[in-house]
Every structure is written in C-alpha cells, then in structure tokens.
N, C-alpha and C positions, 0 to 999 in steps of 0.2 A: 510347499516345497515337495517336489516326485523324489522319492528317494527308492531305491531297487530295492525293496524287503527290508529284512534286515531286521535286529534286536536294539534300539538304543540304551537298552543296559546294558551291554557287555562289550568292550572296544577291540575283544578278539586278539588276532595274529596280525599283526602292520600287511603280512603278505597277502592274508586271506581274509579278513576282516570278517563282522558277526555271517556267518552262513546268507548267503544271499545277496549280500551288500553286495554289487559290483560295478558300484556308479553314484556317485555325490557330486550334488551340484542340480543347477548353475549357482553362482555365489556371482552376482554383480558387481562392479567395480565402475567409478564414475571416472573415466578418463580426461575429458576435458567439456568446455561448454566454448563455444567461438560461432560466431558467424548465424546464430540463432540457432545452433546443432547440440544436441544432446551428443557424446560418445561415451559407448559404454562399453565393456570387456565381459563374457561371461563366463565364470572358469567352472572348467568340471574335472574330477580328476576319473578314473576308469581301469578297469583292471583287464578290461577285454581289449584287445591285438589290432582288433578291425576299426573301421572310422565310425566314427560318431553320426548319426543322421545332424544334418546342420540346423543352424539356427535361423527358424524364419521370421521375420516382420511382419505386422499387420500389411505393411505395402504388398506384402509379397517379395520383399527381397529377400535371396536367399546368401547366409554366410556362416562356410563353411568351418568343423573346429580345428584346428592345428597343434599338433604337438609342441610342449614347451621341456618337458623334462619327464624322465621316466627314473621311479627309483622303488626298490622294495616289492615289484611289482604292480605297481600303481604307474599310470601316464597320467603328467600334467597337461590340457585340453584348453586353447582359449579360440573363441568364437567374438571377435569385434562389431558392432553392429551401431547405429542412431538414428536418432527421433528427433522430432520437432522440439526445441525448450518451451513452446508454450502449448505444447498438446501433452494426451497423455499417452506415454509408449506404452504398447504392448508387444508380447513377441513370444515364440514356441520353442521349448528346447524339451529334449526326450520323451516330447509324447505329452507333454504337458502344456495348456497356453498359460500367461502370465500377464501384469497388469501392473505398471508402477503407480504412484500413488497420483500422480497429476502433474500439471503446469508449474514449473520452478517462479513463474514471476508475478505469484499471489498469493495466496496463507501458504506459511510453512510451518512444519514439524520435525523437525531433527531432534534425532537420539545420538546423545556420546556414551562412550565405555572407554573404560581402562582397566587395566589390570588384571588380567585374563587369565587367572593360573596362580601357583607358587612356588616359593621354589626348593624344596624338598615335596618327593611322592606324588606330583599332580597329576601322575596318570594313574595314580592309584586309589582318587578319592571315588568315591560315588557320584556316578554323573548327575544323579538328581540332587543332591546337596548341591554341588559342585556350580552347578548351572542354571539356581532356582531362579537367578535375575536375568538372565534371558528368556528363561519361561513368561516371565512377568512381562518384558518386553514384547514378545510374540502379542501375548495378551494385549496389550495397548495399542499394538499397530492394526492389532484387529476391529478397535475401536474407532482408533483416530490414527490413520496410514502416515506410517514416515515418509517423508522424501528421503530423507537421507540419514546416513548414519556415520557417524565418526570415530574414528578407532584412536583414543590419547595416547597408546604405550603400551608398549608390556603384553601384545597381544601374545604373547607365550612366553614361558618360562624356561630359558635352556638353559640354566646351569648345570643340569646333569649331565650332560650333553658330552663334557670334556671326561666323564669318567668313564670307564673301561679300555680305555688305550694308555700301552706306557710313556706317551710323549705326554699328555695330557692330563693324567690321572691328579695330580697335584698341583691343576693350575687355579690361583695365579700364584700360588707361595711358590713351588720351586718348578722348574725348568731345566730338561735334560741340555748340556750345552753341546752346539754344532749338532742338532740333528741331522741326518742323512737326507736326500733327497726321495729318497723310496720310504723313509719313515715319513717323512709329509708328506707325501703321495697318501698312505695307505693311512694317517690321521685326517686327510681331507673326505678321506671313502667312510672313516669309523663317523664323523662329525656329519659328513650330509645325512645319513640314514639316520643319525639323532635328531637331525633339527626336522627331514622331514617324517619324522616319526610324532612328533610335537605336532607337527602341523596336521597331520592326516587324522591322529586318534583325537584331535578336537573336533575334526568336523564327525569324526564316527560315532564321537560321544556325544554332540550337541545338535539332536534333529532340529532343535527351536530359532537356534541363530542362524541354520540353515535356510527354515521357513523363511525365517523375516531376510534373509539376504539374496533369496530370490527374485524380490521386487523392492528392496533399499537399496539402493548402490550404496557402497561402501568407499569412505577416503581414509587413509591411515596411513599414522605415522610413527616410528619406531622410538624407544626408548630401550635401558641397558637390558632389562632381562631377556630382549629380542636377541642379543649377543651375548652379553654374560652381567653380570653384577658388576653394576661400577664398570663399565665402560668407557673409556677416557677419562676416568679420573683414576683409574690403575697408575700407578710405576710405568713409567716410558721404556724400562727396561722388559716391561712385561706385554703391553701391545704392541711393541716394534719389532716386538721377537719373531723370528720365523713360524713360530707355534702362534701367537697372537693374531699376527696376520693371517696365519691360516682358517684363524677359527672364524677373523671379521669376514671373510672372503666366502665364507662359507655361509655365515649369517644374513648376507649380505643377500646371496645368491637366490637362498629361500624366500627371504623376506619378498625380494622384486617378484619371485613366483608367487608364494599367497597370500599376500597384503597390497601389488597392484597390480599381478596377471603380466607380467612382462618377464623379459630378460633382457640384459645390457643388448645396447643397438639399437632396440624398440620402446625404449621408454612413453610412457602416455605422456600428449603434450602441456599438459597442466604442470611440468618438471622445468624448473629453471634451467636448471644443467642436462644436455641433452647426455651427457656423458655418465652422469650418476656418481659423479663425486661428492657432491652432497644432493641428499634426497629433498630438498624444499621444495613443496609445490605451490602453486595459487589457483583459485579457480573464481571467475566472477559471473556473479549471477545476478540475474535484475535488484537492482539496490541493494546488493551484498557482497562482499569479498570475502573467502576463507583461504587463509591462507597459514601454512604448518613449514615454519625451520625445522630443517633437521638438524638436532642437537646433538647427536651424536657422532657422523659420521665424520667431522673435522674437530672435534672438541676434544683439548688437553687437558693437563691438570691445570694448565691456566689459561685454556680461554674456553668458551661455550661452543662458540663457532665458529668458523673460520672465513676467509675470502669469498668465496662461493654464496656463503650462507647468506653473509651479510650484505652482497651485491643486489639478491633478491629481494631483503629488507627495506635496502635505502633507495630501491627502486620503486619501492610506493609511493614514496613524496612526489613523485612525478609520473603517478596513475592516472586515470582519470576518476574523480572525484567519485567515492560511493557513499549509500549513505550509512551502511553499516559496514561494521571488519567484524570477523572473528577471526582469531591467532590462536591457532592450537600449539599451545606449547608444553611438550610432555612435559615438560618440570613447569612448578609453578613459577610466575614470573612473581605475584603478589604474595610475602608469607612474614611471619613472624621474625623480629631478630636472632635471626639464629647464629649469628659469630659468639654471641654470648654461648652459646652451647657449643660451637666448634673450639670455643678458646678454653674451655674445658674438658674436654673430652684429651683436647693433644694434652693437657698436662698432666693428665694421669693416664700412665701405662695400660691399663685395663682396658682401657675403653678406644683406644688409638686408633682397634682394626674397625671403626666405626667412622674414621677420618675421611674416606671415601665417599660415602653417604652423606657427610655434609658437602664435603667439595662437587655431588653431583647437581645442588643448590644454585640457581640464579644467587641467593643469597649468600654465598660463600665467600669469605675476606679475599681467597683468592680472584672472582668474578664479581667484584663491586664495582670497578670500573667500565667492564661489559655488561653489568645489569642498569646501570646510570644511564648507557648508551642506548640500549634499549626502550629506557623508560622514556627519556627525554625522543626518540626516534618517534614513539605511538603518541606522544604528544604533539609534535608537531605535525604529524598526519592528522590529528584531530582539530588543530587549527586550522591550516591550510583546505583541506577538504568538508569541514564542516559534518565531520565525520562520528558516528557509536560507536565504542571500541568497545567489544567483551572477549574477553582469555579462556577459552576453555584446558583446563588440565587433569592428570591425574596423579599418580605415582607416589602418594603419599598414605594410599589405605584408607582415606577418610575421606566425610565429607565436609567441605566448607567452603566461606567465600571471601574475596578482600575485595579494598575499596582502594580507589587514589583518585584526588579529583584531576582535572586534565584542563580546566580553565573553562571560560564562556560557559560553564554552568554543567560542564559535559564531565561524568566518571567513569573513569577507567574499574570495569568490573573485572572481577579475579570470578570465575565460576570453577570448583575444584568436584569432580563427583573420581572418585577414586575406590577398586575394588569390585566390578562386577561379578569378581569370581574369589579374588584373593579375601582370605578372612580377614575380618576387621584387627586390628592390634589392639592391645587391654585399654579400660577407660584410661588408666592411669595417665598412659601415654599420652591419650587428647586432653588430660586435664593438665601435666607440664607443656605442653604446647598452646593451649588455651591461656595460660598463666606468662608464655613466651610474649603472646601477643596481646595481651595487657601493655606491655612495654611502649608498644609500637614500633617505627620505623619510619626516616622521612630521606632515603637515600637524593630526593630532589627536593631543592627549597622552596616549601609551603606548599609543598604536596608530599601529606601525612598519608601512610599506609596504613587502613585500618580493617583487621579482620571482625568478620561478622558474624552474627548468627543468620543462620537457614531457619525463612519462617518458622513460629513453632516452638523449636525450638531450645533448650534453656544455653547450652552450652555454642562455645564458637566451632568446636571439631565437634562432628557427630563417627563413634565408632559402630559403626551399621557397614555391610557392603549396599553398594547405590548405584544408581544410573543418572544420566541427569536429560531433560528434554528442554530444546530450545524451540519455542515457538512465535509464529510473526504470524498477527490476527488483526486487520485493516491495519498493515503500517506500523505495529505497534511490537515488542517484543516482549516477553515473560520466561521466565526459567522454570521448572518445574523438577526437581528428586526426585526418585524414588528411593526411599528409606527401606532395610529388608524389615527391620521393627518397625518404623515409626508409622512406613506408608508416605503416600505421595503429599510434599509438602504444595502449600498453598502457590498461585506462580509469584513470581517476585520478578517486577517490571526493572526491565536493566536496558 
C-alpha cells in the first residue's frame, strides 16, 4: 500500500493528520461479480483540492476518481473500475501498480475480522497493541494472497460519538424532549465528524489493513457498535426518537461511504434493496455464494429482520443451485442456551442493563421463533440444492464454533472468530459460557446444537483476540484461526 509519508504511530489532528499524510488509500471494495466481470470500487480519501490522477487498468482503461463526501478536511474519492473473474486484475492508483491475488473460480483464501475497536478510549490505545492482528494478517497475505476479506461487525466503535453535544450527551438513558430542528441540524454536524473521525484515524493508525486492502477487496457488513450499542434492541422510545434517527441516519451515511464506497442512489449491485433500506447483499461466485443480512437496519426488540431482509433470504430457495453458501451473520446464528442466562439477568435488578446484550442474540426468548425460521430456511437450502452451508460471525470477543447437522449427512458449521482488535474478556467468562454450552440446544427437532472445540484446543470459547481464514484447496474447504497466544490452529474441514 503507497501511503503519502507519514508516521503510523501517531493519528495526529483529524484535519491535518501525522505531517505528510495527505492521501490513504485505495482500500478496494468487491462491488459485485455478473456476467463473468469482476466490479470493484477503490476508495481513497485526500486532503488536497485538486483531482486525483485516475485509476488505470492493465487494459489501459482509464477511470477517473470522483468525489463522495468531504468532512474535517479530508474528501471521500471513489474510482470504479473491472476485470475478468477468471484472470488476475491488476491496476494503478497514485503512482503505484497493484496486483490482486488471482482467479475467483479456483483455490481460495478468504480472511474474516470483526470487532475492530472498543468501546471506551479506542482512539487512545497504542496502534501497535491495538493492531497486532492485522500485522499478522498483512503477514499471511504475503505468504498465501487473500482473495478476499470479510468484514463480520463492529468494524468501528462509536459509542463516544454521541458525547459532547447536549441533545446527545446522555444517550440512550435520557433524551432532551421536542428538540428543535436547528438542534438536529447542528447534532447531525457534531455526530458526522465523530463517525468520520472513527473512520479516518483507523485508516491513519493502521498502515497494515491498508496494505492488505489494496489488493483484497473487502465485503462488509454492519453490526451495533457501527451505530451504537444495542442497536434495535434499545427502547423504541429511544431509536424512534428524533435523536435516534438522527444518529442511525448518520451511521448509516458513513458506513455506505467506508465499508462499501457508495452513497444512497449508487449502491453496488451485489445490494438486494437498491434503495438501502436494509443493507443485505449476495455475491456468487464459481461454486460459492456469500451472502450477509443485515441485522440491524430493520431489527426490533422483537424481530431480527424485517421484510426486506427476509425477501433476500427466501429468495435462495429459488437460486440457482451452488455448491457452497457462506452467511455472514454478525450475530452468531449457532450458541449456547442462553435464555437460561437472559432469564436471570431480568430477575435480578443489577444485572437488567445487560438485557440488551442478550436480546441482541439470534438466541433470545424474544427471537426463538425467527431464529427457528432461519435455521429450518439453511436447511432446506441444503436439501434442495445439495448445498455446504458454513456461518461466518463475530461479536462475541471470542473464539469458537457450533455444529447442527442439516440431514443427508451435511452440517451446518457455526465459524465464530471474534476480536481482531477488541481485547479478549476474562477466562472466567469463556468458562460460564463453555459450562452454558454443555447444556446444549435443539431449537429444531433432531438437529442438536453443539459447540466445539477449535482444533488444539482444551476449552469450547478461546479468550485470545483472532482472525479466522477460509480456504478451498481442489474443491475442498478448511478453516483455519489465528490465535494471538495460541497461533494458528490446525485447518478444520467444514
């Protein structure tokens, strides 16, 4: 990755960044695949006035970058451009050529992340703690090149976001009532320059995710810390609020600029909804489908997903038959019973403001009946199409995996790599949750949920921050961790 000078120790002034810095990027983004085309997106962000020289192709095509947003002194920059899916692109941006890893329709290596941050201080940690699991990543791509990378959640943390302004300052406990129309006005101006201030000192503080995002295209999809903690599983009296909406509207805004290089209008065509009312996308690829609901942008305290979400869902059954799926679903869909732990938490007062966190749960008494829907939905995908189904997730700080079988001998894999950046939470934790999943779970009849150990391994949660690598090596798939103690686990065929 060509990055302008610059110190990556220090994330500087949002306006003026380390001395020198006056340009990051490209950061790729996988738009869509159709018609045997690669489409990709390259974002750059820039501090200087004038146009960018464009983006050229090995063909020689030239394409040019265009403005998406300008904030804090920084302009958002995207340059569109594709390649053949079964060659390898390459292509030039500021002075630099670049090279993706190969052909989508033969060996692959996919890396996922989640959990990018936390949420107290994270622009205050040290970016080399902070970021040692993408150093490690950079490392492996230099070994064995990703095709692609997957983003589970949480790629920022903005909860701070809503403090320093007085509509804000106290959300979600209390809320000034009838704000003004000029006080939302001037809390949508305090909330952009937070979220992109998240957004810009990660790329300022992490040269290594930049390197590897150079030539990974990146697909990603949002969980609550992208908008705040507990996002739709808040009080309705608290996201319907004129402050609520302001903040998701805002969350919303950024996300489409640096998680998939767009703005409403232009969405990439791998988007169910061309409208962006919920973010679901799908992408297929020679004998692969990935495809990521968004769970958040229609979910209440009592459903997961809404109309939208689910149109995308049940429109698999009437795909064209592939031989694998991955479903990235920020929350995990495979976990422990955990109503036995929601049903104690609500009874004792203490622990109540933690009621959220279980309802943000596929597995929440409130979401039984939409987690059932789901599970029975990847089952009959798996009959009908003769189909592999693995879950990639994160957002639980750990690593681990579940199991469900799915019939004709085929199981449904839970892969959980959670924490690339967020620290790990005490053993204790993975050992009452180890102890949860003892229990089990069989939300469908005669398909037992059962969590596992990660080769290696002694326990079923590993508290380690991790990454996790999906690989397909003649036809065959494997999983592979990376542990920040333990190291990369052996692969495990799923």
């Amino acid at each position: 990755m060509q990055r302008a000078g610059g110190d990556s120790g220090s994330l500087g002034d949002l306006n003026g960044g380390p001395v020198g810095v006056g340009v990051l990027g490209p950061v790729l983004f996988l738009d869509d695949i159709r018609d045997g085309q690669v489409w990709l997106s390259a974002l750059v962000l820039t501090r200087d006035d004038g146009d960018l020289a464009p983006l050229i192709c090995d063909d020689g095509a030239v394409h040019p970058f265009r403005e998406l947003a300008c904030e804090a002194g920084w302009r958002v920059m995207r340059a569109r451009f594709r390649g053949e899916a079964r060659s390898t692109i390459r292509y030039s941006a500021l002075g630099t050529a670049y090279e993706l890893a190969g052909a989508f329709g033969g060996n692959l290596n996919i890396a996922f992340a989640s959990c990018n941050g936390e949420e107290h201080g994270d622009l205050d940690r040290d970016p080399e703690e902070r970021n040692v699991m993408w150093a490690r990543l950079l490392r492996e791509h230099k070994v064995r090149p990703f095709h692609l990378l997957l983003h589970g959640g949480d790629q920022i943390y903005a909860d701070e976001v809503t403090q320093g302004h007085p509509l804000s300052e106290d959300w979600p406990d209390h809320l000034p009532k009838d704000p003004s129309r000029e006080g939302l006005e001037d809390l949508r101006a305090h909330l952009r320059r937070g979220f992109f201030e998240r957004y810009v000192s990660f790329f300022l503080g992490c040269p290594d995710m930049l390197a590897l995002a150079a030539t990974v295209p990146s697909l990603c999809q949002w969980d609550d810390h992208d908008i705040c903690d507990g996002w739709g599983s808040l009080r309705r009296s608290r996201t319907y609020s004129p402050i609520g909406q302001t903040l998701f509207d805002v969350a919303r805004e950024t996300a489409l600029l640096f998680q998939h290089a767009c703005v409403d209008g232009d969405l990439p065509g791998r988007f169910h909804d061309p409208e962006g009312l919920s973010l679901s996308w799908r992408i297929d690829l020679p004998d692969l489908r990935i495809v990521a609901p968004d769970l958040r942008s229609e979910r209440t305290r009592r459903q997961v997903m809404g109309r939208i979400g689910w149109e995308m869902m049940d429109g698999l059954l009437n795909a064209t038959p592939t031989r694998r799926l991955i479903v990235v679903s920020s929350v995990p869909l495979l976990g422990p019973r955990l109503s036995i732990l929601e049903a104690v938490m609500v009874a004792i007062p203490q622990m109540q403001k933690y009621e959220d966190d279980l309802r943000d749960q596929w597995q929440s008494r409130a979401h039984r009946s939409e987690w059932r829907r789901m599970l029975e939905l990847l089952r009959s995908i798996s009959e009908l199409g003769q189909t592999d189904i693995t879950i990639v997730s994160g957002e639980i700080h750990l690593a681990t995996r579940g199991t469900m079988p799915l019939g004709q001998g085929r199981v449904l894999h839970q892969l959980i790599a959670s924490g690339v950046a967020h620290r790990a939470p005490p053993n204790a934790w993975a050992r009452v949750l180890g102890w949860l999943a003892v229990l089990g779970d069989s939300p469908l009849s005669s398909a037992p949920i059962r969590m596992q150990r990660l080769p290696g391994q002694r326990r079923r949660y590993v508290a380690e921050r991790n990454t996790l690598t999906l690989r397909r090596v003649d036809g065959e798939w494997g999983a592979i961790w990376d542990l920040e103690q333990s190291g990369q686990t052996a692969p495990l065929p799923v």
